[in-house]
C-alpha positions in Angstrom: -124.6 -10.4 115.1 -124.8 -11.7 118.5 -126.2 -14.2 120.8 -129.7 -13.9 121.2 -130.2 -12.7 125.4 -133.5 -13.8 126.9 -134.2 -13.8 130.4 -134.8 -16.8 132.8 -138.5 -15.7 132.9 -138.7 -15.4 128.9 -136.7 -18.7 128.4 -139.2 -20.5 130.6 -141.7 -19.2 128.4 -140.6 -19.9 125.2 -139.4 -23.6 126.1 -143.5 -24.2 126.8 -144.1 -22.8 123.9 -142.0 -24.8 121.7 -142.8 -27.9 123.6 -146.3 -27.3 121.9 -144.6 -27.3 118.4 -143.7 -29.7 115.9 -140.4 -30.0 114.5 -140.9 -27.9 111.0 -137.2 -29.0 110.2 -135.5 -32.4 109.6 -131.8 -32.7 109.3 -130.4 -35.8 107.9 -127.7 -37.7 106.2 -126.9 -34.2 104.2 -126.2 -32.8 107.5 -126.0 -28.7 108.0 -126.0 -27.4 104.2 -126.3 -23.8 103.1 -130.1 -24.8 101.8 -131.1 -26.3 105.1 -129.0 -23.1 106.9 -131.3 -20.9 104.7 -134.2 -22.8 105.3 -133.9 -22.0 108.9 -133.1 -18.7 108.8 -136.1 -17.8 106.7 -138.4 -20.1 109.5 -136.8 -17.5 112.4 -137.6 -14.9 110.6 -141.2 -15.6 110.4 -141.7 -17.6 113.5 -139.0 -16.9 115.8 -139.0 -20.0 117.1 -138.3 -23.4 115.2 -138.2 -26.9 116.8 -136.0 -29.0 114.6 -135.1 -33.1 114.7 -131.3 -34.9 114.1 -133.0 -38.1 112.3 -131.0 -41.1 112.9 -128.7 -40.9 109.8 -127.1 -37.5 110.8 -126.6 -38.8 114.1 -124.5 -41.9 112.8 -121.6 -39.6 111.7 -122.1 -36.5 114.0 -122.4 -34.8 117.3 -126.1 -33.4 118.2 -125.1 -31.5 120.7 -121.8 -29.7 118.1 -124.5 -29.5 115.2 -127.1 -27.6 117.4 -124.3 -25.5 118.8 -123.2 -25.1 115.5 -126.7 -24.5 114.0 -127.7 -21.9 116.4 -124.1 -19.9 115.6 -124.8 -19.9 111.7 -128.6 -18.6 112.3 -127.7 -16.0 115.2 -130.1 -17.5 117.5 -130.5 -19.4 120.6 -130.8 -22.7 122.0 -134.4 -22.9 124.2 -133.8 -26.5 124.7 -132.3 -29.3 123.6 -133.6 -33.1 124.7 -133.1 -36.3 122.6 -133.4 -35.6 118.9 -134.9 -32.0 118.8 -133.4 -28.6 119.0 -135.6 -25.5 119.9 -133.6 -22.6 118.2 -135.3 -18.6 118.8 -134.3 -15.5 117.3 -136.0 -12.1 117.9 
């Protein structure tokens, strides 16, 4: 395991990229359980990159910016960007 290294080139890339997408993961009230951890993980594996959303409710009782951090420990990937509600996470 270890942090996902990317180049400033390849990061510039892949942030226009997931700008295209639409967040395929909501996280909510629940907050980061092992299904939603799983659920990720199987969407890097297939994708390798996966735009996800803090809804409102998870936001009420927690950090964004901790729970990304957090999120993109657990998953062994990397934050792309991060702006408002949504998280880009990649893993090669």
């Amino acid at each position: 395991m270890g942090i996902q290294n990317t180049t400033k080139e390849q990061d510039n890339k892949l942030k226009k990229e997931a700008q295209a997408l639409k967040p395929l993961i909501q996280i909510g009230k629940h907050g980061l359980t092992p299904n939603l951890i799983e659920q990720v993980n199987r969407l890097l594996k297939k994708r390798k990159l996966v735009k996800v959303k803090f809804l409102k409710s998870f936001l009420g009782d927690h950090d964004k910016k901790e729970a990304a951090t957090k999120l993109a420990e657990v998953t062994d990937s990397k934050i792309i960007y991060a702006t408002g509600f949504v998280v880009a996470l990649y893993k090669r």
